[in-house]
C-alpha positions as CSV (number, residue, x, y, z in Angstrom):
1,X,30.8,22.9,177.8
2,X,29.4,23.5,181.6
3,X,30.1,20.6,183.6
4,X,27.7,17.9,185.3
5,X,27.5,15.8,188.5
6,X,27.0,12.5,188.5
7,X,25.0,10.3,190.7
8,X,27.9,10.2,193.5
9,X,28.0,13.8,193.3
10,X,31.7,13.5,191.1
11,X,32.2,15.7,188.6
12,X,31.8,14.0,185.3
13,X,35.3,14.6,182.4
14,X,34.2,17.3,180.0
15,X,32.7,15.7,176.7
16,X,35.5,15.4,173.6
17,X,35.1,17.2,170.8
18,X,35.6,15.6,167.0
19,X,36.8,18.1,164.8
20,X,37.9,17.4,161.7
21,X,41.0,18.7,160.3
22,X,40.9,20.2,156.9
23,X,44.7,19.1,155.7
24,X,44.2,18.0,152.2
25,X,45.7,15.0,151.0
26,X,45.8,13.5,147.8
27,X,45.6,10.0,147.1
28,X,46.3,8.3,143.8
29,X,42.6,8.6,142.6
30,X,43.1,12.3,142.5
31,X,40.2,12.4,145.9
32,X,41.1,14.6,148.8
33,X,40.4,12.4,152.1
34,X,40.2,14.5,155.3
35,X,41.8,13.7,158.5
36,X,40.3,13.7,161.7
37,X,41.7,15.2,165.3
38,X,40.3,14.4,168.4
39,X,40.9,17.4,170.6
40,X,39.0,18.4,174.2
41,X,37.6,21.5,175.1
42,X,40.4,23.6,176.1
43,X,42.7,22.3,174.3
44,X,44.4,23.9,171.3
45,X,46.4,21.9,168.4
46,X,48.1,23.3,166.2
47,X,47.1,22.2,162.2
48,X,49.8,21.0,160.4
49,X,50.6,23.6,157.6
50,X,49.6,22.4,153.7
51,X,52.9,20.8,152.9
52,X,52.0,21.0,148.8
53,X,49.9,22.9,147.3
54,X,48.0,21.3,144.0
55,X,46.5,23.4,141.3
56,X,43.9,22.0,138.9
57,X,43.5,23.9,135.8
58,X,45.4,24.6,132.9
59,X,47.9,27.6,133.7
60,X,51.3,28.9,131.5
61,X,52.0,28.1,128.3
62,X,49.3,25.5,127.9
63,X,46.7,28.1,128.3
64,X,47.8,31.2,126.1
65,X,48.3,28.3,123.3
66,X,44.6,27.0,124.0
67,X,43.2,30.9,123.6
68,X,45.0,31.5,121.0
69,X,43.2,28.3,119.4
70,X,40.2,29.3,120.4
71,X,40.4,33.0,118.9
72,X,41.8,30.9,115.4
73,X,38.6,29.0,115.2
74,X,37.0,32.2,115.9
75,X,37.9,33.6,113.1
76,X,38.2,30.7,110.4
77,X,34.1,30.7,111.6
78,X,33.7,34.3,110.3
79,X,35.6,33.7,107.1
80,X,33.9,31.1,106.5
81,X,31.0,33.0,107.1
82,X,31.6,36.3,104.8
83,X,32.9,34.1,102.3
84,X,29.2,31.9,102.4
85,X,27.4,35.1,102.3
86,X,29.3,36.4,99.4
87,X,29.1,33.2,97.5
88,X,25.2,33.9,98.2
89,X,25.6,37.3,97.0
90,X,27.3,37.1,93.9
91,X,25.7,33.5,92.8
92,X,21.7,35.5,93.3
93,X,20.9,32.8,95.3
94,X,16.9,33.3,96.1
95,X,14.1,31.0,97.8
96,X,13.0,30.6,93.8
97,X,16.5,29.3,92.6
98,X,20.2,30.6,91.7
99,X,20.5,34.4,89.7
100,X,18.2,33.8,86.5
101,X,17.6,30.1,87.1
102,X,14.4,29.6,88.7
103,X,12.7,26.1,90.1
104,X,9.6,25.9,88.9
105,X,7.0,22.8,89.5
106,X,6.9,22.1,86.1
107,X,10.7,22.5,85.6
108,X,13.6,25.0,85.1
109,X,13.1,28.7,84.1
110,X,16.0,30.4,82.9
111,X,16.2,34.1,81.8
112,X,18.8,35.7,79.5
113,X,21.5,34.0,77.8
114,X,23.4,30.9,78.8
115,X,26.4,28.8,78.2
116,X,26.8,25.3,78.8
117,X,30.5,23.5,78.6
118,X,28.9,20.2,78.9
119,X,26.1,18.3,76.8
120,X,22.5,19.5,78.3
121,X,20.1,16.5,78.7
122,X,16.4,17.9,78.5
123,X,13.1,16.2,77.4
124,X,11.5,19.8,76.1
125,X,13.4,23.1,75.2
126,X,11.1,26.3,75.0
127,X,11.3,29.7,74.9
128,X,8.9,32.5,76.4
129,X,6.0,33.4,74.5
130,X,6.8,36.7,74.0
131,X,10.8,35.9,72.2
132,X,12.1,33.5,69.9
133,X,14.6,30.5,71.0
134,X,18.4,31.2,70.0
135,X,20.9,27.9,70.0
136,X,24.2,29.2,69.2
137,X,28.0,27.8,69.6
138,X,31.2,28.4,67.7
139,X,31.9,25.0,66.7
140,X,28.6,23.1,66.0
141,X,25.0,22.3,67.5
142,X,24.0,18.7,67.7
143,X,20.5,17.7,68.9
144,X,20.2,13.8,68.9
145,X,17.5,11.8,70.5
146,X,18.1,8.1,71.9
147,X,16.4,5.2,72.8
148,X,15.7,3.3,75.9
149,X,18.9,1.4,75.2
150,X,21.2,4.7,74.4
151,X,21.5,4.2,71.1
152,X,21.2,7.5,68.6
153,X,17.9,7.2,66.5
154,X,17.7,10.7,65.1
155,X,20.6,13.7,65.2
156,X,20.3,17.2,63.8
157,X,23.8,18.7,64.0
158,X,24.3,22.5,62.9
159,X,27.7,23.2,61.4
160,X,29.9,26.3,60.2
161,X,29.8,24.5,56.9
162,X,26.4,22.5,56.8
163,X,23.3,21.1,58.4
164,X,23.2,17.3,58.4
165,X,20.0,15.8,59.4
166,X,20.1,11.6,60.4
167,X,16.8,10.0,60.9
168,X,14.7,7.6,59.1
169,X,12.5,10.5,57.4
170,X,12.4,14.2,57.8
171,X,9.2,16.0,58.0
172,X,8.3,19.5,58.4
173,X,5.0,21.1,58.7
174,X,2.9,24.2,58.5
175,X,1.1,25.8,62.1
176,X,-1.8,23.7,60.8
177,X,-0.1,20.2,60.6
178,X,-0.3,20.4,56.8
179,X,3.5,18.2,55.6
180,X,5.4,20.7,53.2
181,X,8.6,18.7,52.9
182,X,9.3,15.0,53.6
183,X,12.2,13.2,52.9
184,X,12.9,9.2,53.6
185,X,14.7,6.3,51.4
186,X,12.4,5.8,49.1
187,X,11.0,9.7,47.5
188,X,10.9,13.4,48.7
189,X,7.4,15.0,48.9
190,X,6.8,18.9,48.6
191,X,3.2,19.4,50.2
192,X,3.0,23.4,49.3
193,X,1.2,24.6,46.3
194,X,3.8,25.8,44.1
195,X,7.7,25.3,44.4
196,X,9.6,27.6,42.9
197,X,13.3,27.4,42.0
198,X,15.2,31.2,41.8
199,X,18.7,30.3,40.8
200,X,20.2,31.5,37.6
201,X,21.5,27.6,36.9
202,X,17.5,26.4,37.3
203,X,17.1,23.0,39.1
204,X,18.9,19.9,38.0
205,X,17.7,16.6,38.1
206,X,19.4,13.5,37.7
207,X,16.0,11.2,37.3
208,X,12.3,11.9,36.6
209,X,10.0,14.1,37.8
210,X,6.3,13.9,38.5
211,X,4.3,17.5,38.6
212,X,1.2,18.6,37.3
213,X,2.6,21.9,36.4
214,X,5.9,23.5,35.5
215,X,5.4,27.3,35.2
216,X,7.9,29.8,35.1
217,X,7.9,33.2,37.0
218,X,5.8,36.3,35.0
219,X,8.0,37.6,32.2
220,X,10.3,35.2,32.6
221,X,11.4,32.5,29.7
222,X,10.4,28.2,30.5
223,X,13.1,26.2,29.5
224,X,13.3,22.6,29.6
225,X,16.7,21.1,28.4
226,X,18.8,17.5,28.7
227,X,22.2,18.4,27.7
228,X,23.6,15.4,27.1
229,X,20.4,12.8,27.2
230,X,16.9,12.6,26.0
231,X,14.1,14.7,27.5
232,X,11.1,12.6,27.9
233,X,7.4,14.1,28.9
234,X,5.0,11.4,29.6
235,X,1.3,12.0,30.9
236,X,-1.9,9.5,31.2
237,X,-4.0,11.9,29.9
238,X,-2.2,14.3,27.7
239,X,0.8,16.7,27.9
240,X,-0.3,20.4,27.5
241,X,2.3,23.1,26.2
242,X,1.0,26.7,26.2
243,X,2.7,30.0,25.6
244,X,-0.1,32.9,25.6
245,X,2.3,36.1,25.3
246,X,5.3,34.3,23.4
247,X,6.6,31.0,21.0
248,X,7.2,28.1,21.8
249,X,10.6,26.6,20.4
250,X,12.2,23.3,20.3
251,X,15.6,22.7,19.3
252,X,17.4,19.6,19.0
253,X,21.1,17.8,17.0
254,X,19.3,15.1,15.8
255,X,15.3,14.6,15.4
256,X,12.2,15.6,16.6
257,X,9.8,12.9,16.6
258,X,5.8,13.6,16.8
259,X,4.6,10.1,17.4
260,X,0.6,9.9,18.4
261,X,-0.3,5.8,18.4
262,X,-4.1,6.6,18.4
263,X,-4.9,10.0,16.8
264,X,-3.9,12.8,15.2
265,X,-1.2,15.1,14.5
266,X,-3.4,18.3,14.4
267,X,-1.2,21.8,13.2
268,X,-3.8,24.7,13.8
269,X,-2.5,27.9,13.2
270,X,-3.4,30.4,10.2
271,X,0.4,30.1,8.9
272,X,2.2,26.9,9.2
273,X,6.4,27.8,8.2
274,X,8.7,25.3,6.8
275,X,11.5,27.2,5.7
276,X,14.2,24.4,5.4
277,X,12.0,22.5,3.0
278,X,13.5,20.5,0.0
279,X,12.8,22.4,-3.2
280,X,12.1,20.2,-6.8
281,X,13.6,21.8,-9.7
282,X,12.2,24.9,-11.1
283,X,9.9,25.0,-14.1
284,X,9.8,27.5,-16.8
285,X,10.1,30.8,-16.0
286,X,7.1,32.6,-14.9
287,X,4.8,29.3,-14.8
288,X,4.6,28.7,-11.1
289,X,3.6,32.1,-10.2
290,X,5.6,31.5,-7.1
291,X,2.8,29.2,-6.0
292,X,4.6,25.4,-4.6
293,X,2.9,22.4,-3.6
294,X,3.9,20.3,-0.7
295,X,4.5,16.9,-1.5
296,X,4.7,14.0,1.0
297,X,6.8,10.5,0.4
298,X,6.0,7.1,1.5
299,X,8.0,7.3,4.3
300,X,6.3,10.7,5.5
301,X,9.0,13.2,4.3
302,X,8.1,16.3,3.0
303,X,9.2,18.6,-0.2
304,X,8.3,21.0,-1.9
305,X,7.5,21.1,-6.0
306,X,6.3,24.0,-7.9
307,X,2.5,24.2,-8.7
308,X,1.6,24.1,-12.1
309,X,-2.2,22.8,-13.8
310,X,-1.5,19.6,-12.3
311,X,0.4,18.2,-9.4
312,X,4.1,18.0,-10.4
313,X,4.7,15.7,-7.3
314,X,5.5,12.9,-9.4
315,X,8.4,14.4,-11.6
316,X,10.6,15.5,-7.9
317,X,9.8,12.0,-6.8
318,X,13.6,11.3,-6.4
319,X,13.8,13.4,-2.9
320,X,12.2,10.2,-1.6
321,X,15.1,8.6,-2.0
């Protein structure tokens, strides 16, 4: 710097210089404090050389072992990446649901078949309107339906043996709502207008039976039989027995009783045929004409005696006996 003169005229010292000198130190809070040199113009001091040197950073071993950590997250991420995108891929996951399982406001829609390991809870099961609904398992399908405490009120359980139905009646109905079958405790009801029974064996049963009808199929033979009990046929207004194209033919071990408490016992026919009638003693040859009588006793047994002028009941009264 130029020099000036003072008031005496004396030349004033030269101004000194603060220059900071840049010798890093550090200090035990890791800060780097600067030292200062006073020097004057002129003048030249030497800076004291760096002593030690401190690098910050991560260098050596430290650092090939945090790239190499770095490159191993790097590619668990695109593993795990191909792997979620091939999950994606082979599952058919969609914005609509998973493969053929589609969310739907009104529920689930599920094409194709499908197999479930564990029980399916479900308020309605349908199919599409255009193919039926198939249930199928190799063991068994049960179907039961609970109520608000848990407990089983009604099961339907298809076997490979049988079909066992447990509820408190079981119904089923036409498309119209018209009851076909019903079954509870106390009776079984068959709504339809005829039921008809094709095995060889017929149908047994081990009580009674209430029908307006019992018809057999055309050409076919009726047959009503109690093998080891009594057959009964009981009707308010009259029991009805009608063979147009055949006979009608009652067999029995012991009797056949006609019993009518209020009418009559009415045989209409042109010929009546009592083959196993008893037969009086014959008269003289060629007397009868092979003309007979029938004869009735007291007790409402019938014989036969032959016919002469008169009636020759009296003289075979000893078959009443």
């Amino acid at each position: 710097m130029a020099s000036a003169l003072g008031p005496l005229g004396r030349h004033l010292p030269q101004e000194e210089t603060v220059e900071p000198s840049r010798s890093p130190m550090l200090t035990k809070g890791s800060m780097v404090c600067e030292q200062y040199t006073t020097i004057t113009e002129g003048t030249h001091i030497e800076r004291p050389e760096n002593q030690a040197v401190y690098k910050i950073g991560i260098y050596g071993w430290r650092k090939r072992c945090l790239y190499l950590f770095v490159l191993l997250l790097l590619v668990i991420l695109l593993v795990n990446l191909a792997l979620t995108i091939w999950i994606l891929r082979v599952m058919w996951f969609s914005p609509v649901g998973m493969g053929h399982l589609h969310v739907m406001a009104d529920g689930l829609r599920l094409e194709g078949e499908s197999e479930f390991l564990f029980p399916l809870y479900v308020k309605e099961i349908r199919s599409r309107a255009d193919s039926s609904l198939l249930l199928q398992s190799t063991q068994n399908v049960t179907m039961n339906a609970r109520n608000a405490e848990g407990e089983v009120t009604g099961r339907l359980k298809v076997g490979p043996q049988m079909v066992e139905v447990q509820s408190q009646q079981f119904q089923i109905h036409s498309k119209d709502g018209k009851p076909l079958f019903t079954v509870d405790e106390e009776k079984v009801m068959i709504g339809t207008d005829k039921l008809r029974v094709t095995g060889p064996e017929g149908a047994l049963f081990e009580h009674s039976v209430e029908t307006p009808l019992i018809r057999p199929d055309p050409l076919q033979d009726l047959r009503l039989e109690s093998p080891t009990r009594s057959l009964s046929m009981d009707a308010p207004k009259g029991v009805h027995i009608q063979a147009p194209a055949g006979k009608i033919e009652a067999l029995t071990q012991m009797d056949i009783v006609l019993q009518s408490s209020d009418g009559t016992l009415m045989l209409d026919a042109e010929t009546v045929f009592l083959p196993e009638l008893a037969l009086g003693s014959q008269g003289p040859a060629g007397s009868s004409q092979g003309l007979y009588e029938v004869c009735a006793c007291p007790n409402g047994k019938l014989y036969m005696s032959v016919a002469g002028v008169g009636t020759t009941c009296h003289e075979h009264s000893h078959l009443c006996l």
